[in-house]
C-alpha positions as a printed NumPy array, in Angstrom:
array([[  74.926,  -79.817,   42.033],
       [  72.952,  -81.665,   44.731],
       [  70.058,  -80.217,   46.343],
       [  70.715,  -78.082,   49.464],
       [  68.357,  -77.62 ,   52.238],
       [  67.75 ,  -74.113,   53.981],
       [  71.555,  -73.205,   54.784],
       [  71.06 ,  -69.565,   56.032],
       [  72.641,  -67.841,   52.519],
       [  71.864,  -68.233,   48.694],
       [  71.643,  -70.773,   46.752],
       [  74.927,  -71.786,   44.662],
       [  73.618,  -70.976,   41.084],
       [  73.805,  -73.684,   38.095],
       [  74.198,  -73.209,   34.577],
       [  72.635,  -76.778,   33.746],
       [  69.364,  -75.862,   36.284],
       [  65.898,  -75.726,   35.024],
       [  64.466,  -72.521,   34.453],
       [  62.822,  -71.853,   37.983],
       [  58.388,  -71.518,   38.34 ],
       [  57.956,  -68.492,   39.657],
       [  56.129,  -68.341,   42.706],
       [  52.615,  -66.779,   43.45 ],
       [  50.793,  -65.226,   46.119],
       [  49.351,  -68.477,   47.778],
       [  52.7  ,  -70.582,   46.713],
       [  54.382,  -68.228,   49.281],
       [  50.93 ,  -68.496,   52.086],
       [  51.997,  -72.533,   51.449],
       [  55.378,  -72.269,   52.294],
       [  55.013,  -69.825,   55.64 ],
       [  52.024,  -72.386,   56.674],
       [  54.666,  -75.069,   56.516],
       [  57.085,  -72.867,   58.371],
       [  54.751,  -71.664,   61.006],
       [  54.146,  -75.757,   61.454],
       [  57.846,  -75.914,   62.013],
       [  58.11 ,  -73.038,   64.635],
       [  54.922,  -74.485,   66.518],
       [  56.347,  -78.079,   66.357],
       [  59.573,  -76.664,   67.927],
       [  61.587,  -77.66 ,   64.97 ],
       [  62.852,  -73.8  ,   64.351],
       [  64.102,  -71.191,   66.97 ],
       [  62.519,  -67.803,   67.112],
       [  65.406,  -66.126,   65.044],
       [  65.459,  -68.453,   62.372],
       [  61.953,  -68.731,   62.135],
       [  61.625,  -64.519,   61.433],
       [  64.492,  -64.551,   58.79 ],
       [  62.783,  -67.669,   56.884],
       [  59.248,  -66.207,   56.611],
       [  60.792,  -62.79 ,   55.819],
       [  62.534,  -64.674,   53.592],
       [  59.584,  -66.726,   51.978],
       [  57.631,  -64.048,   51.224],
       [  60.076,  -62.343,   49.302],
       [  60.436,  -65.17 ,   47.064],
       [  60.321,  -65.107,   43.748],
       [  60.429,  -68.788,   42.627],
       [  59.503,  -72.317,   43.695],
       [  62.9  ,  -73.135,   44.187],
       [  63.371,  -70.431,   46.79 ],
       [  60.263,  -71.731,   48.486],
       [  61.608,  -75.038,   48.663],
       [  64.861,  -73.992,   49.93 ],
       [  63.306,  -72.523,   53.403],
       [  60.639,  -75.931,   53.811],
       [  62.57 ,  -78.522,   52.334],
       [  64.252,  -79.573,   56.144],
       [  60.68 ,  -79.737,   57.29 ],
       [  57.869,  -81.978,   57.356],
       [  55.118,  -81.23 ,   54.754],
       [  58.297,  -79.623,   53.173],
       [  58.175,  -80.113,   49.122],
       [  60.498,  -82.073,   47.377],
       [  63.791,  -81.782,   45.79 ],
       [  63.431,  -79.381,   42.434],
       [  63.779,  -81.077,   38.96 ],
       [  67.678,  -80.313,   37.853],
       [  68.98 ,  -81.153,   34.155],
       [  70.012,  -84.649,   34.216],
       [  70.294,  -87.202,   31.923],
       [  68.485,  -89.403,   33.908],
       [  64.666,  -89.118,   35.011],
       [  63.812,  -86.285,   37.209],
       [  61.733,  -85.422,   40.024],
       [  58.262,  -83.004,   38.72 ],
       [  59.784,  -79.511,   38.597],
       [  56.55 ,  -78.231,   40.332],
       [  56.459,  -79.808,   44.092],
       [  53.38 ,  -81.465,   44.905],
       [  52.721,  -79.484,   48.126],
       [  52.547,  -76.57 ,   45.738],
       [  49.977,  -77.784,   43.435],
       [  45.964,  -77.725,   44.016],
       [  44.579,  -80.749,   45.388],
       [  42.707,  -82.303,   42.378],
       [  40.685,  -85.507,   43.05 ],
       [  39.618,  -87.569,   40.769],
       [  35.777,  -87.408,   39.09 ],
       [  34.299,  -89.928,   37.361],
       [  31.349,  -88.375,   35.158],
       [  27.621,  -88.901,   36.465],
       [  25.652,  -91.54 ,   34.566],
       [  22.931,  -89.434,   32.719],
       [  19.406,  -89.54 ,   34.613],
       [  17.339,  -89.806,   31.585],
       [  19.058,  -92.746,   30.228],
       [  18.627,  -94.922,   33.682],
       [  15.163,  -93.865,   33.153],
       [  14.887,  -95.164,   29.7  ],
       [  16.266,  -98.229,   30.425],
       [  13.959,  -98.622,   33.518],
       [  11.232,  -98.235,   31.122],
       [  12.154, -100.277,   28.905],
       [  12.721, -103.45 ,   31.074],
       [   9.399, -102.701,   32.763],
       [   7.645, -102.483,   29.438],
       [   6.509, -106.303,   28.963],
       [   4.577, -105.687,   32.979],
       [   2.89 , -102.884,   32.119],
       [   1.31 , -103.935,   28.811],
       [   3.831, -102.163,   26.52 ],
       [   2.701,  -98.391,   28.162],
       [   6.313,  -97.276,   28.959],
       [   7.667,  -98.425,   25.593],
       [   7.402,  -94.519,   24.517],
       [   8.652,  -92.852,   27.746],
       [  11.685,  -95.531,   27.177],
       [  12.121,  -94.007,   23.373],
       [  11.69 ,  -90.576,   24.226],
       [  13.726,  -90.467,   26.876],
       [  16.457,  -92.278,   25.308],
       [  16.96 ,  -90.211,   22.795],
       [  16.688,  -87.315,   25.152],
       [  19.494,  -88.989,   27.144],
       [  21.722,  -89.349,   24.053],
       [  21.478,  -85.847,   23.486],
       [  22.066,  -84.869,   26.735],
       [  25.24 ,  -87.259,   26.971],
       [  26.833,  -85.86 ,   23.849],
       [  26.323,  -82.557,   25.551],
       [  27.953,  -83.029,   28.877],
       [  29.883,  -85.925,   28.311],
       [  27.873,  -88.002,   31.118],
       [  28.107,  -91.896,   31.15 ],
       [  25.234,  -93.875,   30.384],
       [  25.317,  -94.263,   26.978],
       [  24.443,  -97.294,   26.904],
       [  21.801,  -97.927,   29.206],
       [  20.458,  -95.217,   26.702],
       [  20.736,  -97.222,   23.548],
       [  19.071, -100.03 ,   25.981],
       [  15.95 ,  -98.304,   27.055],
       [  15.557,  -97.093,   23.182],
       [  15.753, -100.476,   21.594],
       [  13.39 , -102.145,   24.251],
       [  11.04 ,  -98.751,   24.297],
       [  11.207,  -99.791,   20.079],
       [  10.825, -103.38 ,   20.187],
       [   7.695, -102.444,   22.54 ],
       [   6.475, -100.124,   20.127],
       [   6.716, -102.726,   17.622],
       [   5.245, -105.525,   19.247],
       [   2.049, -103.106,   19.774],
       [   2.06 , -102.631,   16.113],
       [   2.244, -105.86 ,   15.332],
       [  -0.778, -106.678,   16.997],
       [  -2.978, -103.9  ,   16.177],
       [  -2.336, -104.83 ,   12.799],
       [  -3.162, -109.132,   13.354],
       [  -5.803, -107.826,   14.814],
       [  -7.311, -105.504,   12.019],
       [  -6.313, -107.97 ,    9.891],
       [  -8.27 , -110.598,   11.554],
       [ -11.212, -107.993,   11.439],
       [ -11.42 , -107.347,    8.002],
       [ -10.644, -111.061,    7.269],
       [ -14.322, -111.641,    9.501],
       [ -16.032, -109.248,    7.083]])
């Protein structure tokens, strides 16, 4: 059976038809808003425009709400029927919640560690341990909330190390060369 637009009656009924979403509160405030669009735009008389949002919020599925919107503009489309071949999403898109895509937030703490750690060399080594520390705070943080930044993480920890390290190193050339003098 091929869809039917709004035709004043039921719907013919199909035995091969996907069971039918039923309809909530604001599925049905969708539909009338589309309707009401219609009426204002002068694209439904008076009569027709009663017996349609009488009509829509009686509804009980989807498919009933697309029936009275579906000659419209903003209307949804065409319900999903059993077919062989690939159908149409049996929940309209003007029924569904506008989701928009968000990309994670890169993790504070880990731009600051890798800050740190590049600025390290200019100040002498003294933000090799704020890099470390907040590095591993970072990592923590990321596993947590599943933030991005990982890596600038790992960064700031193995430049806040090698910082650490190269401060080691020369304390210890250096009391090495004092105990060598002695």
């Amino acid at each position: 059976m091929a869809f039917q637009p709004w035709q004043g009656g039921q719907p013919a009924q199909n035995p091969y038809q996907v069971p039918a979403m039923r309809a909530s509160h604001a599925d049905r405030e969708r539909a009338v808003d589309v309707l009401k669009a219609g009426f204002a735009e002068g694209r439904l008389g008076q009569p027709e425009y009663e017996q349609r949002i009488s009509r829509a919020y009686q509804a009980q599925t989807h498919a009933e709400l697309q029936m009275l919107v579906a000659d419209l503009p903003q209307g949804p489309v065409p319900q999903a029927q059993f077919t062989p071949r690939p159908a149409v999403p049996a929940v309209p898109a003007t029924f569904l919640p506008m989701q928009m895509p968000v990309a994670p937030a890169t993790n504070g703490s880990a731009t600051g560690a890798l800050v740190c750690g590049l600025i390290g060399p200019f100040t002498w080594g003294l933000t090799s341990i704020p890099a470390v520390i907040l590095g591993h705070k970072a990592r923590a943080e990321i596993r947590r909330t599943g933030e991005r930044g990982d890596g600038q993480a790992v960064a700031g920890l193995v430049l806040g190390w090698l910082g650490i390290g190269a401060w080691a190193l020369f304390f210890l050339v250096m009391v090495l060369l004092a105990v060598g003098r002695s």
